[in-house]
N, C-alpha and C positions, 0 to 999 in steps of 0.2 A: 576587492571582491566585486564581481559582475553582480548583479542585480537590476528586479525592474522599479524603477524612484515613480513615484508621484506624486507633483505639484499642483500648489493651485492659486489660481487668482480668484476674482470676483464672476470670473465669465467662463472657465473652463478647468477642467484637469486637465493634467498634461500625464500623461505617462509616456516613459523611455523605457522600452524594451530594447534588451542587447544583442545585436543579432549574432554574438556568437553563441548563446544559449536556446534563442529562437526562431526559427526560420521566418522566410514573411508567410510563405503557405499557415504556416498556423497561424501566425499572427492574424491574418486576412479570414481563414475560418471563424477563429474564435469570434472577430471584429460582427462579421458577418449575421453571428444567430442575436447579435444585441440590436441589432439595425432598426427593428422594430419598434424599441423604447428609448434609443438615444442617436441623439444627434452628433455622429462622430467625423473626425478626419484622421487621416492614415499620410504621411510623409517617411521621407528616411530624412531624420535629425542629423544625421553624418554619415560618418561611414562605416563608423561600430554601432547608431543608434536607429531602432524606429522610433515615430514620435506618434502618438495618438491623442487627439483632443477632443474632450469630449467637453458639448456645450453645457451648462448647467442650467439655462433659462428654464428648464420645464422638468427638472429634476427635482424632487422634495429629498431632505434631508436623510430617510432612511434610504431614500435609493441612489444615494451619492453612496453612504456608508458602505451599504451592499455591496455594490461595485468594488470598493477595495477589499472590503472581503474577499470576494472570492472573483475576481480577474486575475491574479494570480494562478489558482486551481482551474481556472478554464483554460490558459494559456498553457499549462504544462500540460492539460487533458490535453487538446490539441497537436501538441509537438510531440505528444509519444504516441497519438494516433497517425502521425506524419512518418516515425522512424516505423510503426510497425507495417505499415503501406508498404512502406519502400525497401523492407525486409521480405514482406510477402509474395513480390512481385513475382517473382519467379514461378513459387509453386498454382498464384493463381492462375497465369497465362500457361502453365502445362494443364491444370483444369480444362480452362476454358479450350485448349486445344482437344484435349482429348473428346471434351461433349461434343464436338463439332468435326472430329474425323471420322464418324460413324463405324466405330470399331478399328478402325485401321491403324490404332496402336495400342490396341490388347496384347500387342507380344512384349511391350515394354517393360 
């Protein structure tokens, strides 16, 4: 069973995300809003895996903990904000057309 594991040493987590569960778009989003508080890196581990590490030098105990709570839950927030995009697409680019043909496809 696919799943995201994480390790850890003295100097970092590791987590392995699968990328057939997770795209990098989300991965890279999610990555993205933590940038702030943590010191990370982004690889592909192979060719099934992403690998992220994040450093622990400046991390205290509860917000190591945090983070595996819930980087799981942000990661799937993420990738179903990814499939609903990209389900959407359609009807927002007929939007965006319509506001911008100034009436010229009211007969639609």
């Amino acid at each position: 069973m696919e799943q995201i594991v994480f390790k850890e040493d003295d100097k970092f987590i590791y987590i392995f995300i699968p990328q057939r569960l997770y795209s990098k778009e989300a991965v890279l989003n999610c990555l993205y809003w933590k940038l702030n508080e943590l010191k990370i890196r982004f690889s592909f581990y192979s060719e099934k895996e992403f690998q992220v590490s994040i450093d622990l030098k400046n991390l205290s105990l509860h917000q190591k903990e945090n983070l595996k709570d819930t980087f799981s839950n942000d990661l799937l927030d993420y990738e179903l904000r990814e499939i609903v995009h990209r389900e959407t697409k359609n009807i927002r680019e007929l939007i965006i057309a319509k506001a911008f043909a100034n009436g010229a496809l009211d007969d639609l």
